[in-house]
Every structure is written in C-alpha cells, then in structure tokens.
C-alpha positions, 0 to 999 in steps of 0.5 A: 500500500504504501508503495502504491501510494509512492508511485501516485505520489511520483506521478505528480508535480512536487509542489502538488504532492506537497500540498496533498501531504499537509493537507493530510496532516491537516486532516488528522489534526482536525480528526483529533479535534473532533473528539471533542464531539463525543469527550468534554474533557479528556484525562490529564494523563492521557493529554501529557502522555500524548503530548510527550508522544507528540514531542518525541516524533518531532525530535526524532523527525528532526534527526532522521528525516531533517538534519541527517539527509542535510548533513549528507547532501552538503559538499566538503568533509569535516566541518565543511560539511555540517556547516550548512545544518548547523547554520540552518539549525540555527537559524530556525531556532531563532526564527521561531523564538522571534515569532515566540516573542512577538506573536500573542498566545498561550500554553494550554496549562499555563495562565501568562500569555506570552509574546506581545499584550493583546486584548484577544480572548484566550480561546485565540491564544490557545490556537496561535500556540498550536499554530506556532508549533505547526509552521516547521512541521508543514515546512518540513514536508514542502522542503522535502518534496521541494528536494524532489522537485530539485532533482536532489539524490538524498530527497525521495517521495518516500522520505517525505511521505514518511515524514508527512505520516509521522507529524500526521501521527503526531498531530493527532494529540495537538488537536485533542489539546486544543479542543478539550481546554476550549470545550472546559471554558464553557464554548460549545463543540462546534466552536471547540472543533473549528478552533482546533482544527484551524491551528493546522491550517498554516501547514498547506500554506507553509508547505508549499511554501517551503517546496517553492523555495527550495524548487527555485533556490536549490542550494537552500535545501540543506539550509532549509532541512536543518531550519525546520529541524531547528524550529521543532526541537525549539519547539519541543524543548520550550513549549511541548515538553514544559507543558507535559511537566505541569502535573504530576504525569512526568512519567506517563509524559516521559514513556510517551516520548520514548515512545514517540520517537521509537516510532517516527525512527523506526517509520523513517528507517523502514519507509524513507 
C-alpha cells in the first residue's frame, strides 16, 4: 500500500504532492479535534502522555528525516560539511523564538500569555500556540518534496511521505489539546472543533511554501532541512515538553516520548 501510494505520489508535480501531504496532516489534526464531539474533557494523563508522544516524533523527525539527509547532501568533509545544518539549525531556532516573542498566545496549562499584550480572548491564544508549533512541521514536508522537485539524490517521495505520516501521527494529540481546554471554558463543540482544527491550517500554506523555495533556490535545501529541524526541537524543548511537566504525569509524559520517537525512527528507517 504504501508503495502504491509512492508511485501516485511520483506521478505528480512536487509542489502538488506537497500540498496533498499537509493537507493530510491537516486532516488528522482536525480528526483529533473532533473528539471533542463525543469527550468534554479528556484525562490529564492521557493529554501529557500524548503530548510527550507528540514531542518525541518531532525530535526524532528532526534527526532522521531533517538534519541527517542535510548533513549528507552538503559538499566538503569535516566541518565543511555540517556547516550548512548547523547554520540552518540555527537559524530556525531563532526564527521561531522571534515569532515566540512577538506573536500573542498561550500554553494550554499555563495562565501568562506570552509574546506581545493583546486584548484577544484566550480561546485565540490557545490556537496561535498550536499554530506556532505547526509552521516547521508543514515546512518540513514542502522542503522535502521541494528536494524532489530539485532533482536532489538524498530527497525521495518516500522520505517525505514518511515524514508527512509521522507529524500526521503526531498531530493527532495537538488537536485533542486544543479542543478539550476550549470545550472546559464553557464554548460549545462546534466552536471547540473549528478552533482546533484551524491551528493546522498554516501547514498547506507553509508547505508549499517551503517546496517553492527550495524548487527555485536549490542550494537552500540543506539550509532549509536543518531550519525546520531547528524550529521543532525549539519547539519541543520550550513549549511541548514544559507543558507535559505541569502535573504530576512526568512519567506517563516521559514513556510517551520514548515512545514517540521509537516510532517516527523506526517509520523513517523502514519507509524513507
């Protein structure tokens, strides 16, 4: 099955194939939120359990997918050739601690918003967090099949379909984490569903950016592989992970993890 889907994938432009592939990340996020349809709240061990799963594909996703082939594609020997992932890495940490700093929003278990003041309700705040953690997962995919697209050896359909899977996977929790909290404030389910689901949206969008631009500056590729890397680890280490330490889950929220990132390596080694 997954062959087949490799082939149709192939068949079609890269930008297109880009664009299908967040789409699909999308729909598993607005999957998630629906359960909001049949659960007014969700057991808080469960959530930390699931958001430790969610952390732990991201980073394993940011090795093996992301910085690895970066690594491997760049010219040179030495520290030539991981100059390239580590100023991309770099720089996608520091792109997503500007965006942290500036754009408003809130942590589900957390009561300070951060970034500049704003006057927007909390149920806003909530989403834009989410939204946040979605940019680098949507640009990964686009790069990847921008790579494709480049005619880059290292970039295969099946590496990015394979990523497109696991953040699918791991999308799943992020929108039962935005859904449940909004359904506890007292919003009814519709509006619950509809703001979850919508914190995945930017990933199409930043998709098929991320595929353009490394389709048009192919040089950029392994440049913009280790950036995404970087904005999700930046992503994990200050919000994912904080957010599984608030109660006394640490331990479900650490099994989750391990087990998260067991299952993107093991996705990545055996399908990409």
């Amino acid at each position: 099955m997954f062959q087949s889907l490799v082939d149709y994938f192939e068949s079609i432009d890269p930008i297109l194939a880009a664009l299908y592939a967040t789409l699909f990340t999308w729909f598993i996020t607005a999957f998630g939120a629906s359960f909001v349809f049949f659960f007014k709240t969700m057991n808080r061990a469960v959530l930390d359990g699931m958001l430790g799963f969610t952390g732990g594909v991201m980073v394993a996703a940011s090795y093996w997918s992301l910085l690895a082939p970066a690594i491997e594609m760049s010219e040179g020997e030495g520290f030539q050739k991981v100059i390239p992932a580590a100023i991309g890495f770099m720089l996608g940490a520091l792109f997503l601690f500007g965006l942290d700093k500036i754009l408003p929003h809130l942590h589900i278990n957390f009561q300070e918003t951060e970034g500049v003041k704003s006057p927007w309700q909390r149920t806003t705040l909530l989403v834009l967090a989410i939204t946040l953690h979605n940019i680098p997962e949507g640009l990964a995919v686009g790069v990847l099949f921008g790579g494709v697209a480049a005619g880059i050896p290292e970039a295969s359909i099946a590496g990015a379909l394979t990523l497109a899977i696991g953040i699918g996977i791991q999308n799943f929790p992020e929108g039962i984490a935005v859904s449940m909290p909004l359904r506890r404030m007292g919003m009814s389910r519709r509006k619950s569903f509809m703001y979850g689901q919508s914190s995945a949206l930017v990933e199409p969008i930043a998709g098929v950016i991320g595929a353009v631009a490394v389709t048009f500056f192919t040089p950029i590729l392994p440049y913009a592989l280790a950036f995404a890397a970087g904005a999700m680890i930046f992503v994990v280490v200050e919000e994912v992970i904080p957010e599984t330490q608030q109660d006394k889950n640490t331990d479900i929220a650490t099994l989750g993890f391990i087990g998260g990132f067991v299952v993107m390596m093991t996705l990545d080694v055996a399908l990409g």
